[in-house]
LUMLUMDREN-2810 file (N, C-alpha, C; in Angstrom, 1 decimal):
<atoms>
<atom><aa>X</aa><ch>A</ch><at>N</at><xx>11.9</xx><yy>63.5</yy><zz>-45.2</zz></atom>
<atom><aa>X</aa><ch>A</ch><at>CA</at><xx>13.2</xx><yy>64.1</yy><zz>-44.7</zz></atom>
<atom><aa>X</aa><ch>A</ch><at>C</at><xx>13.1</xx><yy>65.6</yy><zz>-44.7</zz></atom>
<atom><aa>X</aa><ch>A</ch><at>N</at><xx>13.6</xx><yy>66.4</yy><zz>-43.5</zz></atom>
<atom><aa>X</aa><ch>A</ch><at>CA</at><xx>13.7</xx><yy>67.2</yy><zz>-43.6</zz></atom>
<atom><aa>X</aa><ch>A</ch><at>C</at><xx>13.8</xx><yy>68.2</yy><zz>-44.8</zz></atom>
<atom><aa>X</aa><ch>A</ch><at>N</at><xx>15.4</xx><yy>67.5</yy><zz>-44.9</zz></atom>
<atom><aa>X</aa><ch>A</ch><at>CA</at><xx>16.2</xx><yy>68.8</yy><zz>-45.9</zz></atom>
<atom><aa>X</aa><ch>A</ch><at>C</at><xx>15.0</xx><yy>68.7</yy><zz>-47.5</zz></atom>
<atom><aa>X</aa><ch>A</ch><at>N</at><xx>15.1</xx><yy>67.3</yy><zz>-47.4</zz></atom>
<atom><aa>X</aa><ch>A</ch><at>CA</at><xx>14.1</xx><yy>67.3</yy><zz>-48.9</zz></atom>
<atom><aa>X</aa><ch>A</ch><at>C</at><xx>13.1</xx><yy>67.8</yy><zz>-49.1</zz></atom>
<atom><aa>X</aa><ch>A</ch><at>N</at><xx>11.8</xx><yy>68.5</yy><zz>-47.6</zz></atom>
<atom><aa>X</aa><ch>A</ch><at>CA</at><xx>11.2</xx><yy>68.8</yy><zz>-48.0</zz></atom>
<atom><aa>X</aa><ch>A</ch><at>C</at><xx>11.4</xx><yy>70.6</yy><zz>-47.6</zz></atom>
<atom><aa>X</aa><ch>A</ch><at>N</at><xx>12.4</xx><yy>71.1</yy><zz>-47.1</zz></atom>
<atom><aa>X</aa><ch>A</ch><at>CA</at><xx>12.5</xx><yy>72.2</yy><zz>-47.0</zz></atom>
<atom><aa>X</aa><ch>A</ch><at>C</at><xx>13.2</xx><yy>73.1</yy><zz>-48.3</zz></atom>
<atom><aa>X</aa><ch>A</ch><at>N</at><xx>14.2</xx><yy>71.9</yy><zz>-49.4</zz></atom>
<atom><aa>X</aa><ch>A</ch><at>CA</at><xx>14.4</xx><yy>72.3</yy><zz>-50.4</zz></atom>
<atom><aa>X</aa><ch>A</ch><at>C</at><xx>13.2</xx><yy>72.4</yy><zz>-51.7</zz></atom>
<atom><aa>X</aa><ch>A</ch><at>N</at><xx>12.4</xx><yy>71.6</yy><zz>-51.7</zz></atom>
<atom><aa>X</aa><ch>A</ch><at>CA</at><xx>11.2</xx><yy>71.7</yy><zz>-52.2</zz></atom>
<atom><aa>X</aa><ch>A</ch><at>C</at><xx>10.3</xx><yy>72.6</yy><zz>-52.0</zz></atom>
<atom><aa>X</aa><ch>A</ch><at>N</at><xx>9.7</xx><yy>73.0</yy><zz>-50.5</zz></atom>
<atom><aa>X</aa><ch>A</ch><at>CA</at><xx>9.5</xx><yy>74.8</yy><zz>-50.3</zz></atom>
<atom><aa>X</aa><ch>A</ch><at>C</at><xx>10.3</xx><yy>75.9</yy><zz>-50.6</zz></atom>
<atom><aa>X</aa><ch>A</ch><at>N</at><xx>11.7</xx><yy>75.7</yy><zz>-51.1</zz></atom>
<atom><aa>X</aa><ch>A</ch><at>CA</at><xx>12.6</xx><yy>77.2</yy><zz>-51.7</zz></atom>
<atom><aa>X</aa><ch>A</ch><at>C</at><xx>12.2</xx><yy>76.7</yy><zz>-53.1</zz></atom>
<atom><aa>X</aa><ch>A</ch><at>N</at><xx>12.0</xx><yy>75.6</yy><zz>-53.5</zz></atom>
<atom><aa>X</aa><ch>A</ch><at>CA</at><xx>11.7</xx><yy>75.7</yy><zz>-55.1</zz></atom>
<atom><aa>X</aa><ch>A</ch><at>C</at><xx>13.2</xx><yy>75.1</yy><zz>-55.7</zz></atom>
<atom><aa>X</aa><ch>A</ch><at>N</at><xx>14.2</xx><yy>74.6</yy><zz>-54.9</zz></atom>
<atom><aa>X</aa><ch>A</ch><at>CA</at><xx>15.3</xx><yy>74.0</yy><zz>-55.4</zz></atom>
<atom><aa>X</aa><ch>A</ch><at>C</at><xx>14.9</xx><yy>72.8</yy><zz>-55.9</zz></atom>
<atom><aa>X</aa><ch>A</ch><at>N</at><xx>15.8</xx><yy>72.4</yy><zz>-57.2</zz></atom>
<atom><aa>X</aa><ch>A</ch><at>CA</at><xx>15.7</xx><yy>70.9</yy><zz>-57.9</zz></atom>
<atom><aa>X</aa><ch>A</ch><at>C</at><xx>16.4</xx><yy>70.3</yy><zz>-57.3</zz></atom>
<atom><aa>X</aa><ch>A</ch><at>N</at><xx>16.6</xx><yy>69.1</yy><zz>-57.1</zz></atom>
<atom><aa>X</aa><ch>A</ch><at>CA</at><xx>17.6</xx><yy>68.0</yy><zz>-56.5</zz></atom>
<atom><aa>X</aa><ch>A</ch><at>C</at><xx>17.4</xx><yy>66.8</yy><zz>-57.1</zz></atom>
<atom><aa>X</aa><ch>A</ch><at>N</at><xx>18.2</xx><yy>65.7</yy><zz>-57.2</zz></atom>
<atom><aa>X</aa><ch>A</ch><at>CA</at><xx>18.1</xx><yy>64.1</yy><zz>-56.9</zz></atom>
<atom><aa>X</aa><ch>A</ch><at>C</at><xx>18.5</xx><yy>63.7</yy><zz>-55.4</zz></atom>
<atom><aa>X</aa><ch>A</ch><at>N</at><xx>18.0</xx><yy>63.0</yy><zz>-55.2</zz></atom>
<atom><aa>X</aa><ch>A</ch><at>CA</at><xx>17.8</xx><yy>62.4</yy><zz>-53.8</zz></atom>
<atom><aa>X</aa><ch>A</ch><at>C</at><xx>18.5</xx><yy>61.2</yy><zz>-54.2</zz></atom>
<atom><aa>X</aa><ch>A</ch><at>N</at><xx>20.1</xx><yy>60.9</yy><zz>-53.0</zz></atom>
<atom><aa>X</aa><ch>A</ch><at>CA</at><xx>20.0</xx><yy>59.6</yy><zz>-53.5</zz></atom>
<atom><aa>X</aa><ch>A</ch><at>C</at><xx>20.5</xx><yy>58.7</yy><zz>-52.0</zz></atom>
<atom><aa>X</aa><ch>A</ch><at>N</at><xx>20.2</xx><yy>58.0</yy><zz>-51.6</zz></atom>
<atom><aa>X</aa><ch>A</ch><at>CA</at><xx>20.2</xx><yy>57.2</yy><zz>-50.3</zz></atom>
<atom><aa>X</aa><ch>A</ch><at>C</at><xx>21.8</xx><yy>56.6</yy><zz>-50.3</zz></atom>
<atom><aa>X</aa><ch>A</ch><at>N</at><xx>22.5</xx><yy>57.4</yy><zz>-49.6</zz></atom>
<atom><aa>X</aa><ch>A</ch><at>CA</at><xx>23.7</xx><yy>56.7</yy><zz>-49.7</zz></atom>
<atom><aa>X</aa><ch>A</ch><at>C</at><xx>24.2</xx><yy>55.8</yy><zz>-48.7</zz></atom>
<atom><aa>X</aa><ch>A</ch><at>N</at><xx>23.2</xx><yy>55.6</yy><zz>-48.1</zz></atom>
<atom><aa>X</aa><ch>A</ch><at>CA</at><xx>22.9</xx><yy>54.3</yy><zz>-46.7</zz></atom>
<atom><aa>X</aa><ch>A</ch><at>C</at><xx>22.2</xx><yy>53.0</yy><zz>-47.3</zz></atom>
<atom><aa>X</aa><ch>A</ch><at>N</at><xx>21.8</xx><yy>52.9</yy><zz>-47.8</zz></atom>
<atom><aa>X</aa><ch>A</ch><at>CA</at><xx>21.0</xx><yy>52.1</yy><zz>-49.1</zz></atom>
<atom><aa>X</aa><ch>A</ch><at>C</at><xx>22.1</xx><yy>51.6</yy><zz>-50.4</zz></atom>
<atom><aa>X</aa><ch>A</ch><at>N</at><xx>22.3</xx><yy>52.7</yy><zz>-51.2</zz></atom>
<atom><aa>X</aa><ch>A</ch><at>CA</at><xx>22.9</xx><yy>52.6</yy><zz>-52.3</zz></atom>
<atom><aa>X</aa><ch>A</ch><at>C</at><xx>24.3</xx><yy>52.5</yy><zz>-52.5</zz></atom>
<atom><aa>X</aa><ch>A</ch><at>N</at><xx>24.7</xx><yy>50.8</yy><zz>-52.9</zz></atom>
<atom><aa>X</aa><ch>A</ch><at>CA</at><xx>26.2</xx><yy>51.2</yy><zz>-52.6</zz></atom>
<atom><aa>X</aa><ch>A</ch><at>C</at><xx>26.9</xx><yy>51.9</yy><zz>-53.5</zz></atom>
<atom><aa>X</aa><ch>A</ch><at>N</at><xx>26.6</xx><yy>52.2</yy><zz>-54.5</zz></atom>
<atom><aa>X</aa><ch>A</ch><at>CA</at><xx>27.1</xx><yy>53.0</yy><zz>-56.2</zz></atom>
<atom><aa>X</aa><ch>A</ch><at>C</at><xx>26.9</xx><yy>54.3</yy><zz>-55.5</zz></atom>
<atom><aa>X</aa><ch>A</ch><at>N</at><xx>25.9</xx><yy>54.7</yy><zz>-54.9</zz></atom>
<atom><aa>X</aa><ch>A</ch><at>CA</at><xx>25.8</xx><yy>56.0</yy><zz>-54.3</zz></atom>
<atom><aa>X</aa><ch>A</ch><at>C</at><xx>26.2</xx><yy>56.6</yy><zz>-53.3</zz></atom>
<atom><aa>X</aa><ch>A</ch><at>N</at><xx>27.0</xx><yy>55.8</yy><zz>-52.4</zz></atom>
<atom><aa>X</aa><ch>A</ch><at>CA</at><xx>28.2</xx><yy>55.8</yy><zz>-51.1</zz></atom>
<atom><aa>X</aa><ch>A</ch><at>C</at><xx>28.9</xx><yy>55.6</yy><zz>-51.7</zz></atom>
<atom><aa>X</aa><ch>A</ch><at>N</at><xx>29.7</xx><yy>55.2</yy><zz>-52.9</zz></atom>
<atom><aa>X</aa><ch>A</ch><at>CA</at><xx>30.9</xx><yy>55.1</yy><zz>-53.2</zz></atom>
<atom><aa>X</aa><ch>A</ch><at>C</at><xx>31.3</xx><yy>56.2</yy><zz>-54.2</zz></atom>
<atom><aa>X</aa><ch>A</ch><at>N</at><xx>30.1</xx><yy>56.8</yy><zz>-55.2</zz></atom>
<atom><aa>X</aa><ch>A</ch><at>CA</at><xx>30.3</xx><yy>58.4</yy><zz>-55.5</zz></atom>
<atom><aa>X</aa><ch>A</ch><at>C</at><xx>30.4</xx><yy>59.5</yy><zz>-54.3</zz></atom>
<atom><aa>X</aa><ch>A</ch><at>N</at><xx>30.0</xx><yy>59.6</yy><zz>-53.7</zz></atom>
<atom><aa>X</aa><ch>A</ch><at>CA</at><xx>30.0</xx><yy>60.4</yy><zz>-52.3</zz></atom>
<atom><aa>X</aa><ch>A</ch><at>C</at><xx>31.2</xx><yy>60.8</yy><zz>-51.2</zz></atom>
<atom><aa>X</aa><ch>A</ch><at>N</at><xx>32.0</xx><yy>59.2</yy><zz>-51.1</zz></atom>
<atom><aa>X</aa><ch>A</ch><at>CA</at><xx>33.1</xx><yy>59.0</yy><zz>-50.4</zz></atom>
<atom><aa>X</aa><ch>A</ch><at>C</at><xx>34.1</xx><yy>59.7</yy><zz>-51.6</zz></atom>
<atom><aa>X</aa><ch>A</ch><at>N</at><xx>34.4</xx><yy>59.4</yy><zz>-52.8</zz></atom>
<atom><aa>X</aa><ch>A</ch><at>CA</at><xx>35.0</xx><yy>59.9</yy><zz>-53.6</zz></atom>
<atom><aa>X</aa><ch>A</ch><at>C</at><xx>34.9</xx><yy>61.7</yy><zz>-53.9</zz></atom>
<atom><aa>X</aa><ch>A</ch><at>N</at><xx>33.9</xx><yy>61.8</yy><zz>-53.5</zz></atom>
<atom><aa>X</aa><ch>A</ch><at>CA</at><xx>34.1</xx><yy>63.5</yy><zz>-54.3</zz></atom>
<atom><aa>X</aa><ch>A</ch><at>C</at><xx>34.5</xx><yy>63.6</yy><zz>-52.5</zz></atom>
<atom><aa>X</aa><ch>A</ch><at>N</at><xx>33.6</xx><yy>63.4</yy><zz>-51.6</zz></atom>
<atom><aa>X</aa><ch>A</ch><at>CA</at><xx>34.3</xx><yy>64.0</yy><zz>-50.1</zz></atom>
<atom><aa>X</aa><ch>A</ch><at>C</at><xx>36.1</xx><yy>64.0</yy><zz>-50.1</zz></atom>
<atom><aa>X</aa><ch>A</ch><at>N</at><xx>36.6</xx><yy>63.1</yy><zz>-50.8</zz></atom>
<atom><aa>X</aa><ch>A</ch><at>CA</at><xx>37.9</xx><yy>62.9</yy><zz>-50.5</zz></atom>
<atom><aa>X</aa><ch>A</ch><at>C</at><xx>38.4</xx><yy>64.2</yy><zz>-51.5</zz></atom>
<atom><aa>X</aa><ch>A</ch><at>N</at><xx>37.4</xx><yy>64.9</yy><zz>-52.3</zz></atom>
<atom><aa>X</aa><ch>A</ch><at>CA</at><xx>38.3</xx><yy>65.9</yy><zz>-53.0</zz></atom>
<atom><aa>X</aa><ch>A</ch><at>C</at><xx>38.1</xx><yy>67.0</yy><zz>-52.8</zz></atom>
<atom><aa>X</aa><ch>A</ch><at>N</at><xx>37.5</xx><yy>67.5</yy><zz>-51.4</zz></atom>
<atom><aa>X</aa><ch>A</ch><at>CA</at><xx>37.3</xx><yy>68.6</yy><zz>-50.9</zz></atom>
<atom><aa>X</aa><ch>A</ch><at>C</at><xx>38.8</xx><yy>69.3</yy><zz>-50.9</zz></atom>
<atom><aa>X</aa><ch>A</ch><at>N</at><xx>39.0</xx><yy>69.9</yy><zz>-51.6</zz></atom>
<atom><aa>X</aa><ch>A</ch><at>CA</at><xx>40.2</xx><yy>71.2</yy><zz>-52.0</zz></atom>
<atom><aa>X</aa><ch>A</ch><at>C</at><xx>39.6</xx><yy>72.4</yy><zz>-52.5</zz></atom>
<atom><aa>X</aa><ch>A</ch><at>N</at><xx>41.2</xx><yy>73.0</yy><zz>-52.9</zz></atom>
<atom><aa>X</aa><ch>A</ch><at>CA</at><xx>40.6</xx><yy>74.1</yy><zz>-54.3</zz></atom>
<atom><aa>X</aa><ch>A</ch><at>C</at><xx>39.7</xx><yy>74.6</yy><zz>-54.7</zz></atom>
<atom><aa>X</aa><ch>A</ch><at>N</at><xx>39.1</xx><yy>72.7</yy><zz>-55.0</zz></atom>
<atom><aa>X</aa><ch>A</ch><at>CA</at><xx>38.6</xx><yy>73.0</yy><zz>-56.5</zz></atom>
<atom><aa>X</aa><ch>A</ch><at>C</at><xx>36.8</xx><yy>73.1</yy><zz>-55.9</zz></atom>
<atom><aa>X</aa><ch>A</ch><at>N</at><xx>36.8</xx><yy>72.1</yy><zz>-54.5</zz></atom>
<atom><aa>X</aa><ch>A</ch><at>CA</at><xx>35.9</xx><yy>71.6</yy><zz>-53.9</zz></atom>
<atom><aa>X</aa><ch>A</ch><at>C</at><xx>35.2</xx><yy>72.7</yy><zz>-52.8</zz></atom>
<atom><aa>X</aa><ch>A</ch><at>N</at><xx>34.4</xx><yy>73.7</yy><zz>-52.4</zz></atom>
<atom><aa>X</aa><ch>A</ch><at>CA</at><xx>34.3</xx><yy>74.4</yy><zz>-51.0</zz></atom>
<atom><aa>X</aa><ch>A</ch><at>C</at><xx>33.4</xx><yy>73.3</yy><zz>-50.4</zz></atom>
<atom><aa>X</aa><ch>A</ch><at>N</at><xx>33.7</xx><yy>72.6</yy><zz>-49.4</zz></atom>
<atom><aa>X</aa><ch>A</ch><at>CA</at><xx>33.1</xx><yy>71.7</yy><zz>-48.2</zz></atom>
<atom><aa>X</aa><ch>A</ch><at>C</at><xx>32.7</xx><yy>72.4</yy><zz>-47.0</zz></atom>
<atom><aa>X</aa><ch>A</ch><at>N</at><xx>31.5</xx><yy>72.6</yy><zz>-46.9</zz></atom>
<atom><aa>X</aa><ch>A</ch><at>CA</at><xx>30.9</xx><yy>73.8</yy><zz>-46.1</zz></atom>
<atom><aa>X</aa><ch>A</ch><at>C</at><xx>30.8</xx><yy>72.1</yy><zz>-44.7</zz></atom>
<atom><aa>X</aa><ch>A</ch><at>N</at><xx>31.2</xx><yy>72.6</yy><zz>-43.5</zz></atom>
<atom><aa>X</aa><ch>A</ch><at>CA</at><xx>31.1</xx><yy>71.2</yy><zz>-42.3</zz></atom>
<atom><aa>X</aa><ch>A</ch><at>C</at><xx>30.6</xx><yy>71.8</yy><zz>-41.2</zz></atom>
<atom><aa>X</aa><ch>A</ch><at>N</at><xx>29.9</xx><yy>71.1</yy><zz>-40.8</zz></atom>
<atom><aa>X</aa><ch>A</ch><at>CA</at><xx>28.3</xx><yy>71.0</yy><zz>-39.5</zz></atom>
<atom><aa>X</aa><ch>A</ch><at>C</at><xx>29.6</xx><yy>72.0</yy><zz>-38.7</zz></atom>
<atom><aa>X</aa><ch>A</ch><at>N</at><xx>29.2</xx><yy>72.6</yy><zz>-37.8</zz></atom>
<atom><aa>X</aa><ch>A</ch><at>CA</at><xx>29.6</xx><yy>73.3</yy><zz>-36.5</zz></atom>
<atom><aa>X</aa><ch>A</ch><at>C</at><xx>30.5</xx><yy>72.4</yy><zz>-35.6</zz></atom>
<atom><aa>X</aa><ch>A</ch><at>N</at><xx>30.1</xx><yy>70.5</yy><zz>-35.4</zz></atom>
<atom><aa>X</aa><ch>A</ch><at>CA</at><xx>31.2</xx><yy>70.3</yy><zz>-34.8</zz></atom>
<atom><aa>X</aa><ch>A</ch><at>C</at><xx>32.2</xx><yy>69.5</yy><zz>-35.3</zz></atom>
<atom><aa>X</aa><ch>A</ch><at>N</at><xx>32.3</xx><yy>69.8</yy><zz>-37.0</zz></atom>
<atom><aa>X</aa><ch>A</ch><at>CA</at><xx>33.1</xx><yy>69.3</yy><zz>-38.1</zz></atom>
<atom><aa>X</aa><ch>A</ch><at>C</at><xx>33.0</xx><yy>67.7</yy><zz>-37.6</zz></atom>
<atom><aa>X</aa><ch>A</ch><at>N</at><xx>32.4</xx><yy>67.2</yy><zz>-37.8</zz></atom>
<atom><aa>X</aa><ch>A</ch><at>CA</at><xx>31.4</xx><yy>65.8</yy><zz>-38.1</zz></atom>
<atom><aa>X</aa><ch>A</ch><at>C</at><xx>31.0</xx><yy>65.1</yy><zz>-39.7</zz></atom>
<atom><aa>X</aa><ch>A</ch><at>N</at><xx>31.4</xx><yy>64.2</yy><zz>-39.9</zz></atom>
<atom><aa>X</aa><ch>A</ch><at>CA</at><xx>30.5</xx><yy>64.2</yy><zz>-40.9</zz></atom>
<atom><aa>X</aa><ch>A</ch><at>C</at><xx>28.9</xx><yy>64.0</yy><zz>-40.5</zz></atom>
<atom><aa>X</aa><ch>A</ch><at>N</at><xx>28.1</xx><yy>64.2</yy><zz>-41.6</zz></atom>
<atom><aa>X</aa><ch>A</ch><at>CA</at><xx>26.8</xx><yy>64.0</yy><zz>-41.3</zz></atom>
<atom><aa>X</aa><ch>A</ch><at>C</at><xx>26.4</xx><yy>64.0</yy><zz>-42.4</zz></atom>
<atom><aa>X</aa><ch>A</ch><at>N</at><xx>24.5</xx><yy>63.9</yy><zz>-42.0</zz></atom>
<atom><aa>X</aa><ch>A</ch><at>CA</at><xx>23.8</xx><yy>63.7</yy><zz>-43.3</zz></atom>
<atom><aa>X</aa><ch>A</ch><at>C</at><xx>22.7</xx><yy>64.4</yy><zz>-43.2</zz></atom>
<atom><aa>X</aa><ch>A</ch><at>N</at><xx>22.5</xx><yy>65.3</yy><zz>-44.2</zz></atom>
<atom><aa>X</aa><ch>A</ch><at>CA</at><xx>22.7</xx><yy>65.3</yy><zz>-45.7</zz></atom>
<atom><aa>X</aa><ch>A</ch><at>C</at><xx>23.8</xx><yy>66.0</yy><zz>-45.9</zz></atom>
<atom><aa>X</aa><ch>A</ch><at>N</at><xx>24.6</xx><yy>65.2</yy><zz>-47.0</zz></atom>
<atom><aa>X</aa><ch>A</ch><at>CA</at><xx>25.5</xx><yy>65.5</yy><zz>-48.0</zz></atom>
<atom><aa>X</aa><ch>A</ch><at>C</at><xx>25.0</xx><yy>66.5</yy><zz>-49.0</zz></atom>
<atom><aa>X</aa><ch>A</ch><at>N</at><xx>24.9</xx><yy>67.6</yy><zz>-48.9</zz></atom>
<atom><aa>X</aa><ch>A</ch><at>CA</at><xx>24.4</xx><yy>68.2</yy><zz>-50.4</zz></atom>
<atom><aa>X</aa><ch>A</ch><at>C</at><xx>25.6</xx><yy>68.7</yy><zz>-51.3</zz></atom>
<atom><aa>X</aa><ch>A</ch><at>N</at><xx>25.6</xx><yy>68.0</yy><zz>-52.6</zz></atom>
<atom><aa>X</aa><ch>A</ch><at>CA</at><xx>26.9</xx><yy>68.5</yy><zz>-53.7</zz></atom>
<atom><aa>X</aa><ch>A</ch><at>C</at><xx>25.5</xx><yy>69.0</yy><zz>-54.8</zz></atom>
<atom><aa>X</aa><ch>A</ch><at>N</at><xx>26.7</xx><yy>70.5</yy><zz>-54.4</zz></atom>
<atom><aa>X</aa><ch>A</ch><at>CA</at><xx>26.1</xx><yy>71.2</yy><zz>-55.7</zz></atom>
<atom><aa>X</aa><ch>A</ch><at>C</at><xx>27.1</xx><yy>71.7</yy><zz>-57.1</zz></atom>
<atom><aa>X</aa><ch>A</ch><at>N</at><xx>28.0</xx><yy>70.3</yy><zz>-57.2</zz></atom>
<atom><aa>X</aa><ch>A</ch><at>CA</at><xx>28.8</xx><yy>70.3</yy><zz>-58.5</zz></atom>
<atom><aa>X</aa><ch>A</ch><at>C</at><xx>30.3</xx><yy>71.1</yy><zz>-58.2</zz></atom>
<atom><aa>X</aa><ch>A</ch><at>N</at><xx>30.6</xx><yy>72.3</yy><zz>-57.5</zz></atom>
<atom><aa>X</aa><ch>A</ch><at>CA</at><xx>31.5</xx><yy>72.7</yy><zz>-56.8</zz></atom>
<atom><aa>X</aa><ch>A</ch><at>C</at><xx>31.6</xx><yy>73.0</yy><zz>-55.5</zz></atom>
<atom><aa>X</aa><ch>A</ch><at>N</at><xx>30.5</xx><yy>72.6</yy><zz>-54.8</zz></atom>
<atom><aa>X</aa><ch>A</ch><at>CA</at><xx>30.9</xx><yy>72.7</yy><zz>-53.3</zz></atom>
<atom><aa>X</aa><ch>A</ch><at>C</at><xx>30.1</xx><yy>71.5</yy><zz>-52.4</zz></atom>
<atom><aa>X</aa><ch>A</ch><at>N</at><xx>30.5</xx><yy>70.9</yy><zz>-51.0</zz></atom>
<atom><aa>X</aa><ch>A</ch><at>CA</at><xx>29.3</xx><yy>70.3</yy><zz>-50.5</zz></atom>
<atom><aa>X</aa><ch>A</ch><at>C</at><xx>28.7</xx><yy>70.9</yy><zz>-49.3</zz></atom>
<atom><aa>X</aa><ch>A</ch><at>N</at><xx>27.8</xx><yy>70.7</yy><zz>-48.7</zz></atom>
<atom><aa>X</aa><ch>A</ch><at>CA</at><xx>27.6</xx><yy>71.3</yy><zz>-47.7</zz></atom>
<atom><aa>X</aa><ch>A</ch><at>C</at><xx>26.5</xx><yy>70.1</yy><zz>-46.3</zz></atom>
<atom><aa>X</aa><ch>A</ch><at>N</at><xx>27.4</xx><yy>70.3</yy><zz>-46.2</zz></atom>
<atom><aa>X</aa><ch>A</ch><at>CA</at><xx>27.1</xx><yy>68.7</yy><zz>-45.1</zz></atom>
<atom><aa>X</aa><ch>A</ch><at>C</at><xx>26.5</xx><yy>69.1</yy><zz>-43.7</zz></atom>
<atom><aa>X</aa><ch>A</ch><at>N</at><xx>25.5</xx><yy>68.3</yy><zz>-43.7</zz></atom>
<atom><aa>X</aa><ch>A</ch><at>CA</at><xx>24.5</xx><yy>68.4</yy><zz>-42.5</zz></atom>
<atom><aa>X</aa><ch>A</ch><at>C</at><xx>23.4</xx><yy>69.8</yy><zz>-43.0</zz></atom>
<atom><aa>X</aa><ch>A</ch><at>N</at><xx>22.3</xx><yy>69.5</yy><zz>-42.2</zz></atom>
<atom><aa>X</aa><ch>A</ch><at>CA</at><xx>21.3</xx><yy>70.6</yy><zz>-42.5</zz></atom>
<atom><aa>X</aa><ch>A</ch><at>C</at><xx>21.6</xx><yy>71.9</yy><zz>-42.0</zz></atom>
<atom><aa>X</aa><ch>A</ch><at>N</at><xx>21.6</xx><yy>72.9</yy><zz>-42.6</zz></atom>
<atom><aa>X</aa><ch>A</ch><at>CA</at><xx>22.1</xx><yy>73.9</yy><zz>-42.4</zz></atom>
<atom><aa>X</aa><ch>A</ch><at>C</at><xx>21.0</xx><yy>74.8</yy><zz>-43.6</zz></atom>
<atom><aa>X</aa><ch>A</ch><at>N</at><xx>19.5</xx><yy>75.5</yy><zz>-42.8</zz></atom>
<atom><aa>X</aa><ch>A</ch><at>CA</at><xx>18.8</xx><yy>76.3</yy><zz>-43.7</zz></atom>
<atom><aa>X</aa><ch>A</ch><at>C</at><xx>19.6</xx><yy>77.5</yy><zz>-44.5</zz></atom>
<atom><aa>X</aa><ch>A</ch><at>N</at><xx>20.4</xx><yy>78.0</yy><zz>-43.4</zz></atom>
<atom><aa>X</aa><ch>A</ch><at>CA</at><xx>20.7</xx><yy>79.2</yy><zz>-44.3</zz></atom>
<atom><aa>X</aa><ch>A</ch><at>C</at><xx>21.9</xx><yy>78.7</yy><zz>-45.7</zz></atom>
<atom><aa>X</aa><ch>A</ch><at>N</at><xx>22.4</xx><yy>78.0</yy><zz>-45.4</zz></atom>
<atom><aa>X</aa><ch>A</ch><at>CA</at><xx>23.2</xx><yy>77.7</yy><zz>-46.6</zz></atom>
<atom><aa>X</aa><ch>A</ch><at>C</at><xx>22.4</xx><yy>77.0</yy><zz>-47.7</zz></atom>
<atom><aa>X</aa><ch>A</ch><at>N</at><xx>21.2</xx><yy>76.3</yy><zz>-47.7</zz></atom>
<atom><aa>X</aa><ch>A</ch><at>CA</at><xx>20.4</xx><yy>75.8</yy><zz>-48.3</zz></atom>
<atom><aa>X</aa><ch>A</ch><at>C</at><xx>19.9</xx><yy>76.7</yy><zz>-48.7</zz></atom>
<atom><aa>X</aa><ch>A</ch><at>N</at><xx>19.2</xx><yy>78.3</yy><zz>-48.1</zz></atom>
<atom><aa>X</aa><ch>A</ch><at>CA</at><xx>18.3</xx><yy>78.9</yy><zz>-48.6</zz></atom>
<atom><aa>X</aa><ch>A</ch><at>C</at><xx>19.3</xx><yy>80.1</yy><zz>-49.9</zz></atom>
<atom><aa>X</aa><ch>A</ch><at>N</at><xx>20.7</xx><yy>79.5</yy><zz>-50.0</zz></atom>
<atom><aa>X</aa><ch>A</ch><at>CA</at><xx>21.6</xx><yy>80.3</yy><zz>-50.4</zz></atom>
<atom><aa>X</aa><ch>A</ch><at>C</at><xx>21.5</xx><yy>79.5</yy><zz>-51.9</zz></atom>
<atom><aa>X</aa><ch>A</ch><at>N</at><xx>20.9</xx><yy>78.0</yy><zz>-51.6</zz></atom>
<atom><aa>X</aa><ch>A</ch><at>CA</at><xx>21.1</xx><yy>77.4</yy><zz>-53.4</zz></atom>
<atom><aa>X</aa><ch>A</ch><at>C</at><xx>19.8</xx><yy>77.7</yy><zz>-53.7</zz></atom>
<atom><aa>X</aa><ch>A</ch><at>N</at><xx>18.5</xx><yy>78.3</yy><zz>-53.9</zz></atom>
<atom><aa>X</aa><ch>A</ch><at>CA</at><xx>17.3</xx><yy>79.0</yy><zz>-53.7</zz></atom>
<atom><aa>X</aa><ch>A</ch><at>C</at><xx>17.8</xx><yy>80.1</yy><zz>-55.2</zz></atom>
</atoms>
């Protein structure tokens, strides 16, 4: 996968988790997506889509591949 191995050349840690596969892991996912506020910054693809990859970095997500915001958790 892309993003996984472009986060791995910045030297970012991650867990990878298949939320197409995993239903425990689509159902944490759906849940924090629904808390995009405040508390949440939900960074969304260009044609506000959901897409994939989901990346949560504990207070924000940032959905669909997007280097430069990736090269910003670096």
């Amino acid at each position: 996968m892309a993003t996984e191995e472009f986060l791995e050349e910045q030297g970012v840690e991650f867990e990878h988790k298949d939320i197409l596969k995993e239903e425990e892991s689509a159902r944490d996912m759906a849940d924090t997506l629904e808390s995009c506020d405040e508390n949440i910054e939900c960074d969304i693809t260009p044609e506000k889509k959901p897409a994939i990859p989901i990346i949560d970095t504990g207070d924000r997500l940032i959905i669909g591949f997007d280097k430069e915001e990736l090269r910003a958790l670096a």
